[in-house]
C-alpha positions in Angstrom: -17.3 -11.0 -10.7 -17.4 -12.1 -7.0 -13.9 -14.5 -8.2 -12.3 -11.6 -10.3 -13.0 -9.4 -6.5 -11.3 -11.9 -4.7 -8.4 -12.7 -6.9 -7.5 -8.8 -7.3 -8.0 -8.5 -3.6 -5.1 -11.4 -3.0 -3.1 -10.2 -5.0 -3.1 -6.5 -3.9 -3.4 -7.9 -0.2 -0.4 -10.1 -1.2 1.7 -6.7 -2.8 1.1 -4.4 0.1 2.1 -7.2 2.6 5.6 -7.6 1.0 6.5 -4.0 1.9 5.1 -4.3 5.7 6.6 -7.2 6.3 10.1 -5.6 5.1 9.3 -2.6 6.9 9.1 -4.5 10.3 12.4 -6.4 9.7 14.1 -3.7 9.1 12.6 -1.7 11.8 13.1 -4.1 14.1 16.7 -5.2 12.9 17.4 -1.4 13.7 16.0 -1.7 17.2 18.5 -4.7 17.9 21.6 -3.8 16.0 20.9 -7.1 13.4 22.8 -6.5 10.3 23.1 -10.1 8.6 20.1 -11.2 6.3 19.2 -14.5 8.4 19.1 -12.5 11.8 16.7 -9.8 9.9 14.7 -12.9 8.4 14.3 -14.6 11.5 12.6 -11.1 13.2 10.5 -11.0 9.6 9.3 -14.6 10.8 8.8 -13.7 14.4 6.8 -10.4 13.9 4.3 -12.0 11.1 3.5 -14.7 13.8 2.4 -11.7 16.0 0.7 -10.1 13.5 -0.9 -13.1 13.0 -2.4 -14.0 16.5 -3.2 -10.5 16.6 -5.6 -10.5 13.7 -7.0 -13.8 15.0 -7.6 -12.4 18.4 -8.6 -9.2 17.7 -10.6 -9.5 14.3 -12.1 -6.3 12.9 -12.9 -4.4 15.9 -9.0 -4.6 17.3 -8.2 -4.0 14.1 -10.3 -0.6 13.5 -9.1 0.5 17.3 -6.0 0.1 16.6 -6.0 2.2 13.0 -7.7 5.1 15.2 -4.7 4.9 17.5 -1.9 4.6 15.4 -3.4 7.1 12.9 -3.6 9.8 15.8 0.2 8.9 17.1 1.8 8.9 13.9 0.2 12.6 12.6 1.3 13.7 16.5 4.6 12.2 16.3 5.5 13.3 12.9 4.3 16.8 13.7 6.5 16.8 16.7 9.6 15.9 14.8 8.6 18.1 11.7 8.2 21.2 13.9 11.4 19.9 16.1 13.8 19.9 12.6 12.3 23.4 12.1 13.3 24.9 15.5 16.5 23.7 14.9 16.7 25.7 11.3 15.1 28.9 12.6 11.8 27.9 11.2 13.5 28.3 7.9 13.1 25.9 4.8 15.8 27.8 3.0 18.0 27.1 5.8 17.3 22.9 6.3 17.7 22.8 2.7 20.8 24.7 2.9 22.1 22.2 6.0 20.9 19.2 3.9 23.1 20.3 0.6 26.4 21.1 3.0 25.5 17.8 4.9 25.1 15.2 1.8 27.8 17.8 -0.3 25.9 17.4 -3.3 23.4 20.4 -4.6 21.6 18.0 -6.9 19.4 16.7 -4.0 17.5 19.6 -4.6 17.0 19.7 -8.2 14.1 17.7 -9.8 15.6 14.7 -11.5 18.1 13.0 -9.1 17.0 9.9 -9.3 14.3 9.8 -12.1 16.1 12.7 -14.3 19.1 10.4 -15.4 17.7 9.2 -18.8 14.3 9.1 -21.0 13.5 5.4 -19.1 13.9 6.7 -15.6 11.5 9.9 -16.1 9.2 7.3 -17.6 9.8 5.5 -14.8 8.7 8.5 -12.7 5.3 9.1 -14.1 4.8 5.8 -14.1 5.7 5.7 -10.3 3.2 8.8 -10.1 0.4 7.3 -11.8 0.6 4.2 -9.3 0.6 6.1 -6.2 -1.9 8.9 -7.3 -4.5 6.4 -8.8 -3.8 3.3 -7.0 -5.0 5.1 -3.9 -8.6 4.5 -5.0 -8.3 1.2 -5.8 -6.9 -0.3 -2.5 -8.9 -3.0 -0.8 -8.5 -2.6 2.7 -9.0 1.6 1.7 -12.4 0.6 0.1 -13.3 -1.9 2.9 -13.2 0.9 5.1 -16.5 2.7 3.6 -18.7 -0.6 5.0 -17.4 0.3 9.2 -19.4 3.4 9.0 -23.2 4.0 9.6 -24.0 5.9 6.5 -23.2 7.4 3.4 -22.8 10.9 4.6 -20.4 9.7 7.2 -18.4 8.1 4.6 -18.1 11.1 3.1 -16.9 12.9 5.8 -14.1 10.3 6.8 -12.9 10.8 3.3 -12.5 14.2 3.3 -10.8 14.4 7.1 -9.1 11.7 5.7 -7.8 13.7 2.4 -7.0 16.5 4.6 -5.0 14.4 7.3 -2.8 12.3 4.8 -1.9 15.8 2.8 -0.8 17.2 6.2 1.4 13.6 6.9 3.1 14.4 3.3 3.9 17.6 4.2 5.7 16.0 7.2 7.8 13.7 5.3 9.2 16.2 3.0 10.7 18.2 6.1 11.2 14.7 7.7 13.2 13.9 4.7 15.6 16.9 4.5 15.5 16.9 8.1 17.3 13.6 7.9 19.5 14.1 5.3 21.0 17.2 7.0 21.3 16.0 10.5 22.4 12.5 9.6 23.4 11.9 6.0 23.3 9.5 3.6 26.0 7.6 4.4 25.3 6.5 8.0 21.4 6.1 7.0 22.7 3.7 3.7 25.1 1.5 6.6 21.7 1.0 9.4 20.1 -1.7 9.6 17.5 -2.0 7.2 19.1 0.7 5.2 16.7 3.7 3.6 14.1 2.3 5.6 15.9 3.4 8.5 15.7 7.4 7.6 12.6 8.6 10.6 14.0 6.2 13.8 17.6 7.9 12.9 16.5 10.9 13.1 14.4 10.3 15.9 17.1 9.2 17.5 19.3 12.6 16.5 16.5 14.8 17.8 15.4 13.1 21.4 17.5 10.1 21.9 16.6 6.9 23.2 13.5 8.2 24.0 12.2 9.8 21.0 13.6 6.7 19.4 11.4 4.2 21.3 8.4 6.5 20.9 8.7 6.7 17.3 9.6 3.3 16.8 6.5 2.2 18.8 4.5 4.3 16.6 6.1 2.4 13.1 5.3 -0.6 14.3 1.6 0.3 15.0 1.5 1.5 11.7 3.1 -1.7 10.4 0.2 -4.0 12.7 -2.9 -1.9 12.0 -2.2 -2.0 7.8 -1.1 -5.6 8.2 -4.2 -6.0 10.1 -6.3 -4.3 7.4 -4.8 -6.3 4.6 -5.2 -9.9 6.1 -8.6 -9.6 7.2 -9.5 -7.8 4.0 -8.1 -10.7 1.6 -9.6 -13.5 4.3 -12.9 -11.9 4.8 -12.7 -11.8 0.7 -11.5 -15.4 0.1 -14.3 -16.7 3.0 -17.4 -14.2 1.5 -16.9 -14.2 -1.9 -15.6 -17.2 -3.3 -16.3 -20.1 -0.6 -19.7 -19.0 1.0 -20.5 -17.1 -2.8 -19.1 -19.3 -5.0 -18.5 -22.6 -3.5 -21.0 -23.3 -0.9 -23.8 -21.6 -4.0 -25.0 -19.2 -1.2 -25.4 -21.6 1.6 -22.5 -22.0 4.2 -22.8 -24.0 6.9 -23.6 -21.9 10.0 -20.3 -20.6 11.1 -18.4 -22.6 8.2 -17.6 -18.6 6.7 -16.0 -17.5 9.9 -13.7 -20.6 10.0 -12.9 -19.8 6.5 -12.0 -16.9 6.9 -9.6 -17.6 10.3 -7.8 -20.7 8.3 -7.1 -17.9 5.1 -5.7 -15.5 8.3 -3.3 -18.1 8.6 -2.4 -18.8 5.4 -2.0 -15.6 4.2 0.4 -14.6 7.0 2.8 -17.3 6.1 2.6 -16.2 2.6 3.6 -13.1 3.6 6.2 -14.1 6.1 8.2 -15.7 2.8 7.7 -12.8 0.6 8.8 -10.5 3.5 11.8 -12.5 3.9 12.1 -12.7 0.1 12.0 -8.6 -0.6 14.1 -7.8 2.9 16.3 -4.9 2.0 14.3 -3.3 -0.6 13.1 0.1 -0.2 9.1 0.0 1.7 8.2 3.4 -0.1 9.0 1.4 -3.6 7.2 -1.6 -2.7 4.2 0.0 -1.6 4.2 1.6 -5.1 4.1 -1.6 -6.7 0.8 -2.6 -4.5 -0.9 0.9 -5.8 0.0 -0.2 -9.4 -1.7 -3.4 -8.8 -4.6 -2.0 -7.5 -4.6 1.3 -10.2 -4.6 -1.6 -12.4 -7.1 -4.0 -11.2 -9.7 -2.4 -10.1 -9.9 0.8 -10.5 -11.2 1.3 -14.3 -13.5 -1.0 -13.3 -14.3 1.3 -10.0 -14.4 4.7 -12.7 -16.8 2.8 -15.5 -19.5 1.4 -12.7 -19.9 4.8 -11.3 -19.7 6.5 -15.0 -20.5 4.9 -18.2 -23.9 3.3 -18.7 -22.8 0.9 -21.0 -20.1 -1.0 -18.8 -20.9 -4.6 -18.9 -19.7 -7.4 -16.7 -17.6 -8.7 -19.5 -16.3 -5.3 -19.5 -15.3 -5.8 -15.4 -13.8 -8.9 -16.3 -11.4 -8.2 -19.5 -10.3 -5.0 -16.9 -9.7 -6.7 -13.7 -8.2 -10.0 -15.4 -6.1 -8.2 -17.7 -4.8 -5.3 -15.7 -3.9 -7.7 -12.8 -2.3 -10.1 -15.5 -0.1 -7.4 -17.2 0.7 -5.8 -13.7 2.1 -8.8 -12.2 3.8 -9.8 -15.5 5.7 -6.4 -16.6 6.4 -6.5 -12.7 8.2 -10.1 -13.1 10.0 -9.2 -16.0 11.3 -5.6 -14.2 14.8 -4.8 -12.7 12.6 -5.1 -9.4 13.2 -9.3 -9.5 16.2 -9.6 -11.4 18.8 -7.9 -13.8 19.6 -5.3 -11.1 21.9 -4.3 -8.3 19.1 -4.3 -5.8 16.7 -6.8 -7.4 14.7 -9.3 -5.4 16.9 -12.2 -7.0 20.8 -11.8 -7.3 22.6 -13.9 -10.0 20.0 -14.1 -12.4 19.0 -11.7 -15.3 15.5 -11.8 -17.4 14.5 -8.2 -17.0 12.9 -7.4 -20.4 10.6 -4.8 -19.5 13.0 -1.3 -18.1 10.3 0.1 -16.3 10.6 -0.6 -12.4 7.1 0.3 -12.4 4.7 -1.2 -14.4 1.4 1.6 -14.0 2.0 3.2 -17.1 1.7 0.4 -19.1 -1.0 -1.6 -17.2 -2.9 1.0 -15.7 -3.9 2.5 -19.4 -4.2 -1.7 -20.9 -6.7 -2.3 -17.9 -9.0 0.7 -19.4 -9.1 -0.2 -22.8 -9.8 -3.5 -22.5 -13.0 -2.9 -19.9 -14.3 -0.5 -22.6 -13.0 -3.4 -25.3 -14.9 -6.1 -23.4 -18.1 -3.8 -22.9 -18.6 -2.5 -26.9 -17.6 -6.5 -28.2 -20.4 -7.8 -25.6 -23.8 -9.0 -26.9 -25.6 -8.7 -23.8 -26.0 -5.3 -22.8 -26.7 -4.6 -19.1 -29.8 -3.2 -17.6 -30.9 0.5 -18.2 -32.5 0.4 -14.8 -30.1 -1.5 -13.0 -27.6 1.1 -14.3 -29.8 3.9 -13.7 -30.1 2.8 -10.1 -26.7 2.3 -9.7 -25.2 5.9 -10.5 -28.2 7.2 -8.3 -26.7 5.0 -5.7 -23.1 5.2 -6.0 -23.0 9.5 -6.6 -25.6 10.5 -3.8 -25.4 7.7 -1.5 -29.5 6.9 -1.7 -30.3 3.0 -0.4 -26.9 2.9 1.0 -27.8 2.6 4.4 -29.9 0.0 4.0 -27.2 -2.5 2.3 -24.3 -1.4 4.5 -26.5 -2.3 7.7 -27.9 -6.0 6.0 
């Protein structure tokens, strides 16, 4: 179980760093005016080696300061830009759509369907894309991670529900943010940036306050960028060092400080790993890779997540048939997508072996990953223990014997 953990922590860890990494290239190729790919790749490079050396320097306490930062700038500066785009439209919605439909001259943009509407594959696509990012959610690592930096189980609690409330609010930003961009700017001059879509927010920061609104908001993306960079490497090295060399390798019994050096040599690892995937999916839209990461996790880990907390009669074969075979089918319908080849904006140009139409793979693997941990669980001959189970949902739905474990 402790390998089957790790691996589907990679992996995610691996997903979600492919669409920060692209995010700072292109953020940062907007900032300099770089328009060629090797300029942009060379600034992918540059910025992973300070992410890096970050991490390393700061470990988890930089890393959780500077979450509680960027967390607070980016709600305050979206807020001042949402309320900003409002002033400018009377506090009307009516009105910024209205600006947004005579600025793009196309009414479709606000009908459902624009993108996802065109044909019975691409509204599959769509629910697929929303059962990824709705369920994927509670399945991210470096989310999860997060319940073990606070002192009990009733403050975990409470984070996730100011959390909940926080992250609705930020959504509510973007879709002003959105139409906000689209009417002051346009398509067409967002498409021609520097790092294209991505480039949507500094734009219009730069429409509303200038150089100055521009820097600020820019500052803020790039916190945003370290802090879940951050969050992912120390996750999948604090992972790899824990669970499969001190757990698995080492039986238990690391040398004293052997788990910390581990864990520092995966930091570096894992950063380069992401510096050549960054480079690799440069251009592609950060809002579609990060979907990809969510159906990963949807599929990896969270039926086995939903069984542990309700059915009895999960087993670990169970776990393992879920995390092994949701991950597996993830990655593979994700291989064989229009995302890496067969398509105008895939990760590789020239070459075509797209079988599967979906660009996202959720509803496929996210449904395979639950019926084969309930598969694995009814075939298996050796049933768990009624009072380890017993304990368990006592544990995991009041939070009873928490605090003991998250302070060992």
């Amino acid at each position: 179980m402790r390998i089957a953990a790790a691996i589907s922590t990679l992996v995610v860890c691996f997903f979600y760093l492919l669409a920060q990494m692209a995010g700072a290239g292109g953020l940062v190729a907007l900032l300099l005016g770089i328009n060629d790919r090797v300029g942009q790749s060379v600034v992918i490079a540059v910025v992973g080696a300070l992410m890096i050396l970050y991490v390393l320097v700061g470990g988890m306490k930089g890393t959780t300061w500077v979450q509680i930062i960027k967390a607070g700038l980016l709600i305050a500066g979206a807020g001042v830009m949402t309320v900003w785009v409002l002033a400018i439209n009377g506090f009307n919605l009516s009105t910024l759509l209205d600006s947004a439909v005579e600025t793009s001259g196309n009414p479709a943009i606000l009908a459902p369907g624009l993108q996802y509407g065109l044909s019975d594959i691409t509204r599959l696509d769509f629910l697929s894309l929303g059962l990824a990012l709705v369920l994927g959610t509670a399945a991210l690592p470096h989310v999860l991670m997060r319940f073990y930096t606070v002192p009990t189980a009733k403050e975990a609690r409470k984070s996730v529900v100011w959390a909940i409330w926080l992250i609705g609010i930020f959504y509510v930003f973007t879709l002003v943010l959105g139409y906000g961009a689209a009417a002051l700017i346009g398509a067409e001059r967002i498409a021609a940036a520097p790092g294209g879509a991505n480039s949507a927010a500094p734009l219009l920061a730069f429409e509303l306050g200038g150089s100055v609104l521009l820097g600020i908001i820019s500052a803020v993306a790039f916190a945003t960028i370290l802090a879940v960079v951050a969050g992912l490497t120390i996750t999948a090295a604090a992972s790899f060092s824990h669970d499969i060399y001190a757990s698995v390798v080492k039986k238990g019994n690391p040398a004293p400080g052997a788990e910390v050096k581990v864990a520092r040599r995966t930091v570096l690892v894992i950063g380069l790993v992401a510096i050549i995937g960054g480079i690799g999916a440069n251009g592609q839209n950060v809002a579609f890779l990060v979907a990809l990461a969510f159906a990963v996790a949807a599929s990896a880990n969270l039926p086995t997540i939903v069984y542990s907390l309700f059915w009895r009669n999960f087993t670990t074969q169970g776990a393992l048939w879920s995390m092994y075979g949701g991950l597996a089918s993830a990655i593979i319908l994700i291989s064989l997508s229009p995302v890496v080849s067969g398509g105008e904006k895939s990760m590789l140009q020239g070459v075509d072996f797209a079988i599967f139409p979906l660009s996202n793979p959720g509803i496929v693997s996210i449904p395979l990953a639950f019926f084969l941990g309930w598969l694995g669980s009814v075939l298996d001959k050796k049933k768990e223990s009624l009072e380890k189970q017993t304990e368990m949902e006592v544990r995991s739905l009041t939070g009873v014997g928490a605090e003991k474990s998250v302070a060992h």
